[in-house]
C-alpha positions as CSV (number, residue, x, y, z in Angstrom):
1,X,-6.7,2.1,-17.8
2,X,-9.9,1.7,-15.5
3,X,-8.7,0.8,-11.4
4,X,-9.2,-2.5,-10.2
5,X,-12.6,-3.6,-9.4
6,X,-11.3,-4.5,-6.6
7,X,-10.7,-0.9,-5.5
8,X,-12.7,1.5,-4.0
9,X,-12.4,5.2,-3.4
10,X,-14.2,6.9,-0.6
11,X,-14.4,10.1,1.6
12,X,-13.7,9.3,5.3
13,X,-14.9,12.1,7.5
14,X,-14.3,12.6,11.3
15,X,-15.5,15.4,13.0
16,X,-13.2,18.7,13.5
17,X,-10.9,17.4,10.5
18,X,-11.1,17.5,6.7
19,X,-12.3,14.5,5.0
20,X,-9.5,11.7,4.1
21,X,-10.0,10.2,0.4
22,X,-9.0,7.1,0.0
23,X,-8.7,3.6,-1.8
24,X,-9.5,0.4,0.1
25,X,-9.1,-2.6,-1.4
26,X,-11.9,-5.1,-0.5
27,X,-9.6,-8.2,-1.2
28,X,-6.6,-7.7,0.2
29,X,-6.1,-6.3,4.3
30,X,-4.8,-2.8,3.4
31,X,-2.1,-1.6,6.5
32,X,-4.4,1.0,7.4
33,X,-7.0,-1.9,8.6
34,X,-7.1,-3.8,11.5
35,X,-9.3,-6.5,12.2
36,X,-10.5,-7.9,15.1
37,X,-11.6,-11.5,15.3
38,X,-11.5,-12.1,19.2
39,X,-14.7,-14.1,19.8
40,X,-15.8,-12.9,23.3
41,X,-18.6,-15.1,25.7
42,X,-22.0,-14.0,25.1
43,X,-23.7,-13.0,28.2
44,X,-27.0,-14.2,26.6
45,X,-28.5,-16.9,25.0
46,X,-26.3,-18.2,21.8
47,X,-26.4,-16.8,18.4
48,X,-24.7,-18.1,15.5
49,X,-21.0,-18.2,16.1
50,X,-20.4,-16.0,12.3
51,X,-21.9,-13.1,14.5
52,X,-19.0,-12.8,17.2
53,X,-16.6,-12.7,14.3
54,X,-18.5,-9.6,12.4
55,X,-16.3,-7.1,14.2
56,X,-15.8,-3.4,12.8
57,X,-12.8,-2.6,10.6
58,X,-10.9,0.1,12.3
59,X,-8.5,2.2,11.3
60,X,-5.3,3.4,12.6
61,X,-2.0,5.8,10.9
62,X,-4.3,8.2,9.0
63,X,-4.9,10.6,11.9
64,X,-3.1,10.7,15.3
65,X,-5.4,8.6,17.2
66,X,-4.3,7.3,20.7
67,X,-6.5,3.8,21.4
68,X,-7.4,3.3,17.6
69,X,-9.4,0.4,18.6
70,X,-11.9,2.8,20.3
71,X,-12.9,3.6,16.9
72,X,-14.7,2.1,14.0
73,X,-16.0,3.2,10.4
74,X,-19.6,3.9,9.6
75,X,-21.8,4.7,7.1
76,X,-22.2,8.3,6.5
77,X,-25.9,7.6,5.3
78,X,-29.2,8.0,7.1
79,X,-28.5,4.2,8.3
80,X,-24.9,4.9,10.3
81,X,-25.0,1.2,10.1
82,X,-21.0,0.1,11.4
83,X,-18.9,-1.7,8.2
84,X,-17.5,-4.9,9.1
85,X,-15.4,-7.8,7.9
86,X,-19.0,-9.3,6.7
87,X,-20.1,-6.3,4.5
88,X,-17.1,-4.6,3.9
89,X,-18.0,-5.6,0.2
90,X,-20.6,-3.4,0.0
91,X,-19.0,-0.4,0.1
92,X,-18.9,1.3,-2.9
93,X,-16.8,4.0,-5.3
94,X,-17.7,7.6,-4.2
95,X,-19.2,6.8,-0.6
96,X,-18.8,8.9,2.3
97,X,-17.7,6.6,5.5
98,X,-17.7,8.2,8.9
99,X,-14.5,7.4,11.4
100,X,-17.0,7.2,14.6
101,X,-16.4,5.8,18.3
102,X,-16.3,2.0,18.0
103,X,-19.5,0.1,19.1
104,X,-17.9,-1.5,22.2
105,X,-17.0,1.9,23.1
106,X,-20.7,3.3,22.2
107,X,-22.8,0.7,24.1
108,X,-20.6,1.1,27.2
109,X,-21.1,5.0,27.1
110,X,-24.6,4.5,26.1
111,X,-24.9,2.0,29.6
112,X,-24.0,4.3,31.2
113,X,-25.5,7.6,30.4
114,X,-28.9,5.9,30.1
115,X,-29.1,5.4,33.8
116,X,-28.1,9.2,34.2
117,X,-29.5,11.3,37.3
118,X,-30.2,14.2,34.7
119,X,-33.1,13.6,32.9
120,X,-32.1,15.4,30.1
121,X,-29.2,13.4,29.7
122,X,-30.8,10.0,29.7
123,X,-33.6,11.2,27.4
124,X,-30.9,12.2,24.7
125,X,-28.9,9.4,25.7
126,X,-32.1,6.8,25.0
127,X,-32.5,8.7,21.8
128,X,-29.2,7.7,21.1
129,X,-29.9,4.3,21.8
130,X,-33.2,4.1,19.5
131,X,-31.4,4.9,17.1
132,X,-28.3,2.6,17.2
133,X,-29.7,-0.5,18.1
134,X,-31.0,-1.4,14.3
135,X,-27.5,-1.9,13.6
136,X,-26.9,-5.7,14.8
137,X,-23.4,-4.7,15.3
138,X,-23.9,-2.5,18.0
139,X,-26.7,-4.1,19.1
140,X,-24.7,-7.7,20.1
141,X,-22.1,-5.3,22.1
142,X,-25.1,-3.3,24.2
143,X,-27.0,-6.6,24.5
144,X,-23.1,-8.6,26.3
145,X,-23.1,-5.5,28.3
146,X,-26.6,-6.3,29.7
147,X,-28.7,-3.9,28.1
148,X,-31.8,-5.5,27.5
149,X,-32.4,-6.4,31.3
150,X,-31.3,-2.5,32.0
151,X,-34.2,-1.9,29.6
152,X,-36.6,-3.7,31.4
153,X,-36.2,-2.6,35.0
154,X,-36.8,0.7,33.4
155,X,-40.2,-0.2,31.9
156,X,-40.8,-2.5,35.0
157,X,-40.0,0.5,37.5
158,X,-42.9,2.8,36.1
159,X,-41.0,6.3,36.6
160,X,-40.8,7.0,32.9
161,X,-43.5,8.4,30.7
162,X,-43.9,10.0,27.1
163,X,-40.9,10.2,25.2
164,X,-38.3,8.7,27.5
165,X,-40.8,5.8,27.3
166,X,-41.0,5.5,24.1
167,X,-37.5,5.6,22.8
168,X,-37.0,2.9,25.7
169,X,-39.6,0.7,23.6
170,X,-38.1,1.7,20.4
171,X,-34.9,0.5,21.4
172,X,-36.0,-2.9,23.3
173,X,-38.3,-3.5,20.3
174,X,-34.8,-3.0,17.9
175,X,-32.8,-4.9,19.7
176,X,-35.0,-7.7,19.9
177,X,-35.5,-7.9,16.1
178,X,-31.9,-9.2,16.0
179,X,-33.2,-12.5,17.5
180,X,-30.0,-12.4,20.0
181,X,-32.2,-12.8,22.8
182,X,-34.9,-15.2,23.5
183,X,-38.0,-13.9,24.4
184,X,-39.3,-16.4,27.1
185,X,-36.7,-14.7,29.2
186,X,-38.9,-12.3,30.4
187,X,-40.6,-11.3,33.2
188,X,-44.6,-11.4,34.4
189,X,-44.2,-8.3,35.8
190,X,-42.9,-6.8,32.4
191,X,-45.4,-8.0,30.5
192,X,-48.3,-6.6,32.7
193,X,-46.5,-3.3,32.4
194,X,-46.8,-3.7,28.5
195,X,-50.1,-4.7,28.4
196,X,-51.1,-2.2,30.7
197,X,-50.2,0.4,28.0
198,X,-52.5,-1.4,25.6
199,X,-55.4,-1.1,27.9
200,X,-55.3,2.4,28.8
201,X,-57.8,4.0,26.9
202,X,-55.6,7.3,26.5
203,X,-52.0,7.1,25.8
204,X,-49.1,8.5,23.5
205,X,-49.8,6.6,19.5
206,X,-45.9,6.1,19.7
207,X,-45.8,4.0,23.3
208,X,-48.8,2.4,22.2
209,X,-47.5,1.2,19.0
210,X,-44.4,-0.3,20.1
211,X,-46.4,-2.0,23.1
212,X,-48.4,-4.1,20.5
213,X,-45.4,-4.7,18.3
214,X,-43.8,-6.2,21.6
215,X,-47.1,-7.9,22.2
216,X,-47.2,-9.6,19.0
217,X,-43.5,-10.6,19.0
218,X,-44.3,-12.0,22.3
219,X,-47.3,-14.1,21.4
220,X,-45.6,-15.5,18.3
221,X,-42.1,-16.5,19.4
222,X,-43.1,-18.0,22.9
223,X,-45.9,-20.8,24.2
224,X,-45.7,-19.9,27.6
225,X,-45.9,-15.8,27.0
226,X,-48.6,-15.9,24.5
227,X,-50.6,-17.8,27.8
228,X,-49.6,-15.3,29.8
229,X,-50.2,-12.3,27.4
230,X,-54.2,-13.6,26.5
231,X,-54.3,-13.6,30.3
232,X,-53.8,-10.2,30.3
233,X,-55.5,-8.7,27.1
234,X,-58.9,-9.8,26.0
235,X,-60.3,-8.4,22.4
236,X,-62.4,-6.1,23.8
237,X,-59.6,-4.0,24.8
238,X,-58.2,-4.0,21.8
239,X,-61.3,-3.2,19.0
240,X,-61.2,0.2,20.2
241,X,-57.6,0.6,18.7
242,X,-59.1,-0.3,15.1
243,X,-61.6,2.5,15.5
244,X,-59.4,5.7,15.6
245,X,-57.6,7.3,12.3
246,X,-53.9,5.9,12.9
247,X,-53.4,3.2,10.6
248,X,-50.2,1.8,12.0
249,X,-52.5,1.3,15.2
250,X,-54.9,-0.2,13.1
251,X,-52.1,-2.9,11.6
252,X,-50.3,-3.5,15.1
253,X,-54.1,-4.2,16.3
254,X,-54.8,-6.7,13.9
255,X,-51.4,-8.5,13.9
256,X,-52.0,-8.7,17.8
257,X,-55.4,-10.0,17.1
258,X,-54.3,-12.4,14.4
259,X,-51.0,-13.8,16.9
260,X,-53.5,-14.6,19.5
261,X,-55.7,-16.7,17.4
262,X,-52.9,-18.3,15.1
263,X,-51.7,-19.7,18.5
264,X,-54.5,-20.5,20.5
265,X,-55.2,-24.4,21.0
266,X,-57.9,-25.1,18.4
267,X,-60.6,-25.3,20.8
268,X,-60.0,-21.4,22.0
269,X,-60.3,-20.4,18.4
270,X,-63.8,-21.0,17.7
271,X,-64.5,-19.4,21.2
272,X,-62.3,-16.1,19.5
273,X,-64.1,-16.5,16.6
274,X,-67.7,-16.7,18.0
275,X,-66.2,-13.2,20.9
276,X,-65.1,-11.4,16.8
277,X,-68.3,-11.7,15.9
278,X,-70.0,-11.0,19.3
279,X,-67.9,-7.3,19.4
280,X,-69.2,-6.9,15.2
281,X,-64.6,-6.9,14.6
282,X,-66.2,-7.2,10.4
283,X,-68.1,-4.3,10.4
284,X,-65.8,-2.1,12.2
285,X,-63.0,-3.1,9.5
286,X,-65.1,-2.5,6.8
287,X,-66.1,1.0,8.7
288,X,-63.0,2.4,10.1
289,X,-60.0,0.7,7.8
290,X,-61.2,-0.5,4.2
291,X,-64.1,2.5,3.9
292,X,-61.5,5.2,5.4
293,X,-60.6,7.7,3.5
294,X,-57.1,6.5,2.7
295,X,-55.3,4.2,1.0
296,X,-54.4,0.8,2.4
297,X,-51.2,0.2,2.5
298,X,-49.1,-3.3,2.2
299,X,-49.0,-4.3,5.6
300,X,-52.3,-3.8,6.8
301,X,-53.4,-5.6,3.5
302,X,-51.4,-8.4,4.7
303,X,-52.5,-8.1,7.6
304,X,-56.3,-8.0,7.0
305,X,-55.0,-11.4,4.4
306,X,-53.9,-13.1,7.3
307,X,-57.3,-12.5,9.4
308,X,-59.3,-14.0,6.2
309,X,-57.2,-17.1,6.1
310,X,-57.7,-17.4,9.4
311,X,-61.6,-16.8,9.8
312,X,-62.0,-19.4,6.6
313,X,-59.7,-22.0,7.9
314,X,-62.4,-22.5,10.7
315,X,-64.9,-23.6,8.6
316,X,-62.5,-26.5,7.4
317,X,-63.5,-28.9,10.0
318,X,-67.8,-28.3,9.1
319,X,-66.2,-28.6,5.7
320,X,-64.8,-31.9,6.0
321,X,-67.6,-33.8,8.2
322,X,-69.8,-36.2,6.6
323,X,-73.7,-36.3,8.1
324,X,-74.2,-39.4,9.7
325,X,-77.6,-40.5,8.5
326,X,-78.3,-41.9,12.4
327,X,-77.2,-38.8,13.7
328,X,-80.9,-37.6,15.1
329,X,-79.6,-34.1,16.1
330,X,-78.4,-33.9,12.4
331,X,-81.7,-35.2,10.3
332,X,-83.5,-32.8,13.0
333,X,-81.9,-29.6,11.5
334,X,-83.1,-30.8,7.8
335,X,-86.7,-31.7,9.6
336,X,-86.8,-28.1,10.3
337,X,-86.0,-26.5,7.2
338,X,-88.5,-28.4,5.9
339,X,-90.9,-27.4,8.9
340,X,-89.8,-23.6,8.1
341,X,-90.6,-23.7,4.4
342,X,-94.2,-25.2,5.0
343,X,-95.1,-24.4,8.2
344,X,-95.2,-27.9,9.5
345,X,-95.2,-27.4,12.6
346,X,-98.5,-28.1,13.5
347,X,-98.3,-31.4,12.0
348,X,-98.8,-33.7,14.8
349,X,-96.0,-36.4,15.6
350,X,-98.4,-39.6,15.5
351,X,-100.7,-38.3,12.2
352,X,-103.7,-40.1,11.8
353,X,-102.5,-40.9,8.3
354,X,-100.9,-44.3,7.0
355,X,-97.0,-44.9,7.3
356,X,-96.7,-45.0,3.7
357,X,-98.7,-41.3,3.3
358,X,-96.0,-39.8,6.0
359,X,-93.4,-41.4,4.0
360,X,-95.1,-40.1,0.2
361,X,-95.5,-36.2,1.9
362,X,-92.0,-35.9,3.2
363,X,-90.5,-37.3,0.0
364,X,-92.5,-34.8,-1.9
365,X,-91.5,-31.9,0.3
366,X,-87.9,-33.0,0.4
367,X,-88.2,-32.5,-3.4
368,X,-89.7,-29.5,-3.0
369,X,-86.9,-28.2,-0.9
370,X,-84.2,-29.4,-4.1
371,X,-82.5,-32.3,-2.5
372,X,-81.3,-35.3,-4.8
373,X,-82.1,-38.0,-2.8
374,X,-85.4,-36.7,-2.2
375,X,-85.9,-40.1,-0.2
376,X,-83.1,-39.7,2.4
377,X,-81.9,-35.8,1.6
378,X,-79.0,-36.9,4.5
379,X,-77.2,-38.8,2.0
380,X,-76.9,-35.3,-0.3
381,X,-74.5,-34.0,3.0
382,X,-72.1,-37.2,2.7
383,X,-70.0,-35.6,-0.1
384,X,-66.6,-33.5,1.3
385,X,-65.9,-31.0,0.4
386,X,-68.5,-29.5,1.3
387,X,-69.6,-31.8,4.1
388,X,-71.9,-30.2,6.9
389,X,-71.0,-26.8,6.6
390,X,-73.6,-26.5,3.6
391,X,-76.3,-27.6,6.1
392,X,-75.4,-24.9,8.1
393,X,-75.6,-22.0,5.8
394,X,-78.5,-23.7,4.7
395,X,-80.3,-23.5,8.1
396,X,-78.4,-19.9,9.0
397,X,-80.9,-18.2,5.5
398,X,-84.0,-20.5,6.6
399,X,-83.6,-18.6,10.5
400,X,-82.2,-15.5,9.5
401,X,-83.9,-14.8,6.3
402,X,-87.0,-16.5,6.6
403,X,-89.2,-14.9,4.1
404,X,-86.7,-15.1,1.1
405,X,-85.9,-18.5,1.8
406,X,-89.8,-19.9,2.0
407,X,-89.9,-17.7,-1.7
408,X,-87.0,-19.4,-2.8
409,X,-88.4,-22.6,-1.9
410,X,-92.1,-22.6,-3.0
411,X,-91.1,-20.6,-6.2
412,X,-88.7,-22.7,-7.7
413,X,-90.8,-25.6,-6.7
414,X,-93.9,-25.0,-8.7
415,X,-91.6,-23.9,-12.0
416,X,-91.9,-26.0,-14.9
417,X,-90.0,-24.2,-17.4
418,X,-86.8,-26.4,-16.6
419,X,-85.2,-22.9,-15.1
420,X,-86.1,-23.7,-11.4
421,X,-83.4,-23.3,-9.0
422,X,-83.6,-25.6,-6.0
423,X,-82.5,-24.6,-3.2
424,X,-80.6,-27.6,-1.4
425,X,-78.6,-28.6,-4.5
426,X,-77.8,-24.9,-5.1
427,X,-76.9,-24.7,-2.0
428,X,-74.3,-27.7,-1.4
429,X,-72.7,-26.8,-4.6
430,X,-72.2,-22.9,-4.0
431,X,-71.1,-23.7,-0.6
432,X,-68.3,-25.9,-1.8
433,X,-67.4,-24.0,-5.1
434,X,-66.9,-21.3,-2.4
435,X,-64.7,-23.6,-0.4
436,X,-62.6,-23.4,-3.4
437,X,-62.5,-20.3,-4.4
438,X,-61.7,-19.5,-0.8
439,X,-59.2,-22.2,-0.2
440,X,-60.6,-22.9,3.0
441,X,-58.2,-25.3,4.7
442,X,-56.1,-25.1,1.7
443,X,-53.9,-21.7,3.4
444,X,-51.8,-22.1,6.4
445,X,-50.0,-18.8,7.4
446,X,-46.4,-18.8,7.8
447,X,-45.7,-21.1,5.6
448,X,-44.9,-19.6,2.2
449,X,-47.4,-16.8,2.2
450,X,-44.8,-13.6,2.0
451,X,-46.4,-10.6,2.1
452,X,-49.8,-12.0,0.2
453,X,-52.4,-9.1,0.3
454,X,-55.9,-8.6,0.6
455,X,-58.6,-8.8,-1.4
456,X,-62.3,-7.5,-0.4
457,X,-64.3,-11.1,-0.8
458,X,-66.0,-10.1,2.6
459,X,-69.0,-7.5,2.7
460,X,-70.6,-6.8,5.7
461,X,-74.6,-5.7,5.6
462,X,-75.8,-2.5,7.9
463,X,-76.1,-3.8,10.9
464,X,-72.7,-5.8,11.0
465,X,-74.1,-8.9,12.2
466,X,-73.7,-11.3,9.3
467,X,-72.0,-11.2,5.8
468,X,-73.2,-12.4,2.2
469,X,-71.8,-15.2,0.6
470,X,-69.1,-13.8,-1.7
471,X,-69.9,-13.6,-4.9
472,X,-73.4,-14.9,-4.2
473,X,-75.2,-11.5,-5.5
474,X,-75.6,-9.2,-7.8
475,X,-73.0,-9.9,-11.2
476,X,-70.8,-12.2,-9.9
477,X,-73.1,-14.3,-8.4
478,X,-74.2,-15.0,-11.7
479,X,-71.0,-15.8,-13.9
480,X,-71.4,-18.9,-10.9
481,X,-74.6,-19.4,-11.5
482,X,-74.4,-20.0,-15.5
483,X,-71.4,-22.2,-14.6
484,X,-73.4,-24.7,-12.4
485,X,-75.7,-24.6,-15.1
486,X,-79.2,-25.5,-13.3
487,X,-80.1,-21.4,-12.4
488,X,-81.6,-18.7,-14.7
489,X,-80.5,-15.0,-14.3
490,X,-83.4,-14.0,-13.0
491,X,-82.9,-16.6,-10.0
492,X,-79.6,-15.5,-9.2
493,X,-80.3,-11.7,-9.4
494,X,-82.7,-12.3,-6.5
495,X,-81.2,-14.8,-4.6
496,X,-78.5,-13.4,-1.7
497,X,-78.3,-15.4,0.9
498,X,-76.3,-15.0,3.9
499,X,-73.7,-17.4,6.5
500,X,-73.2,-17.4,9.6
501,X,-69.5,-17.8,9.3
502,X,-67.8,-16.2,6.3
């Protein structure tokens, strides 16, 4: 007859004896159990009250133990999580538990030899600690004892370096996973010493990467510390870290770099945008993290994801604003594409032509250019999606590109073959078929993105100043082109023009 399901049998070790076998039942309290449900005052902030009552089974009358409730059960795995009343259920048949020092006891001993006159002591002791602090258990007993403020008047006092350092990160970054503690708790003075470890141009990859982790944590989970921390790191300092070989760098980089900008007040998020592009942040990704030789793994993919969504979601606002047909500023930028494709400049403003003959020539060149309304081509901008923001790729090629847009433009004009390509209604409708390819303003991070991954739709030319249109060249630009309809192949294969913002 198979044993209850109920029942389990494990292996209990403790060190200096032979291992114990036994049965626990994960129903019933067995004698050997004793449970502790005394809810003690939290010293910090509050958590959930089902927290203070997930104390450690301990066990007593196996082994002559004086002060049994110094001692708790762990796993014997590489987690050493403690077992408690809330996961006692997932022990199961054939595992090995450890009879260990309780975590009450731990994080007091652990208090104490962390602040140890012998360096070699506290190093081991903060070791220790690194370790121990991913298990919530122990982490709510160090954190009542005070530990996290322990932990940063050591980063605050400056007299530790390289790997007493950085197992005093690893364990404040741990321990603040748990979300015990909130994070606008802490100090200026801490958070200068942080970012000071950012800045440094040469420092140990291990402080460095739990610095941006805390960073980041920082920037998302507080208002008033992401203020302080953009005070204190710009993005210059921190495109350096994307050029070097560690990608785990490279990922804590980018998260930093996309924390700043998700929470920045929507008028600083242009200026970030317009400072990426100043310190060429595309072209070094494409150099140093997608071309590297190595694969990218799932959080940097995320990662670079998040950046994309990001980047795009600022073109929702061109995206969605209608030209105002009065707007003089706004007629003036189609005035000079026109005055860029044929060289009207020298046209003088009062021409000794008729009103009507003005009128006649700019209709004709307006059609030349490939409006609709070849009469008033404002009214071809009114439509959103995709608003203004096809004006200004359209006006970005004309500057940047000049020669391929004025062979765009008298080219297709002079066809008669019913395969010309215009240009401005080729334009407004690639520019908003990319708006939905891209879901620009249609992705908001955080909210129900999981871990959604990257996908290449950027590419960056030589000099990494600008980017082509996605799927505007080349093969895919033309399973867009026959779907519009109104563009031959050959058109397409030559056309690639380029925006200033995607």
């Amino acid at each position: 007859m198979p044993p209850p399901a109920d029942i389990v049998k494990v292996a209990i070790k403790w060190p200096g004896a032979y291992p114990k076998f036994m049965e626990i039942d994960q129903v019933v309290t067995l004698p050997l159990m004793e449970h502790s449900f005394q809810i003690k005052k939290p010293k910090v902030s509050p958590v959930p009250a089902g927290r203070y009552l997930n104390k450690p089974i301990r066990v007593k009358g196996r082994w002559s133990l004086a002060n049994h409730e110094y001692f708790a059960l762990q796993h014997a795995d590489s987690s050493n999580f403690y077992i408690t009343e809330k996961n006692r259920n997932e022990i199961k048949n054939g595992s090995i538990l450890l009879l260990t020092t309780s975590p009450a006891q731990n994080a007091q001993q652990l208090h104490e030899r962390i602040q140890s006159s012998s360096m070699d002591a506290k190093l081991e002791a903060l070791k220790d600690l690194a370790s121990l602090s991913r298990d919530v258990t122990f982490a709510q007993e160090f954190i009542n004892l005070d530990g996290i403020s322990l932990l940063t008047q050591m980063v605050e006092s400056g007299t530790d370096f390289g790997d007493m350092l950085s197992f005093t990160l690893t364990a404040f970054v741990e321990l603040m996973d748990h979300g015990i503690v909130s994070w606008d708790t802490f100090s200026v003075a801490f958070i200068k010493k942080i970012a000071s470890f950012v800045n440094k141009s040469a420092i140990d990859i291990s402080i460095l990467q739990r610095s941006l982790a805390i960073l980041e944590s920082m920037v998302l989970n507080s208002h008033d510390l992401y203020q302080k921390v953009a005070q204190e790191i710009t993005i210059g300092q921190l495109i350096p870290h994307l050029q070097g070989t560690d990608q785990e760098i490279q990922t804590y980089t980018i998260a930093v770099i996309n924390a700043l900008f998700l929470k920045a007040p929507d008028e600083r998020r242009q200026e970030m945008a317009n400072i990426l592009a100043q310190k060429q942040l595309r072209y070094i990704i494409l150099t140093h993290v997608i071309r590297a030789q190595r694969a990218i793994n799932n959080e940097m993919a995320h990662q670079l994801y998040v950046l994309q969504v990001l980047t795009f979601n600022l073109l929702e606002d061109r995206m969605m604003t209608k030209m105002d047909p009065q707007d003089q500023a706004q007629r003036d930028i189609i005035f000079e594409l026109r005055r860029i494709a044929f060289d009207a400049e020298s046209e003088p403003n009062n021409s000794s032509g008729s009103m009507e003959k003005r009128k006649s020539m700019y209709t004709r060149d307006y059609k030349k250019l490939g409006f609709i309304n070849h009469v008033n081509p404002a009214m071809d901008f009114t439509q959103t999606p995709p608003g203004m923001l096809a004006l200004d790729n359209m006006l970005y090629f004309a500057k940047h590109h000049q020669d391929a847009y004025i062979r765009i433009v008298l080219e297709n004009s002079s066809r008669e073959d019913k395969h010309e390509c215009p240009f401005g209604r080729s334009s407004i409708d690639l520019t908003k078929m990319l708006c939905e390819i891209l879901k620009v303003g249609e992705l908001h991070v955080g909210t129900g993105m999981g871990l959604a991954l990257f996908r290449p739709v950027i590419a960056a030319n030589e000099t990494g100043k600008s980017s082509n249109l996605p799927f505007v060249c080349r093969y895919q630009m033309l399973t867009i082109a026959k779907s519009i309809e109104f563009c031959s192949d050959a058109e397409i294969m030559t056309w690639n023009p380029f925006c200033p913002y995607i």
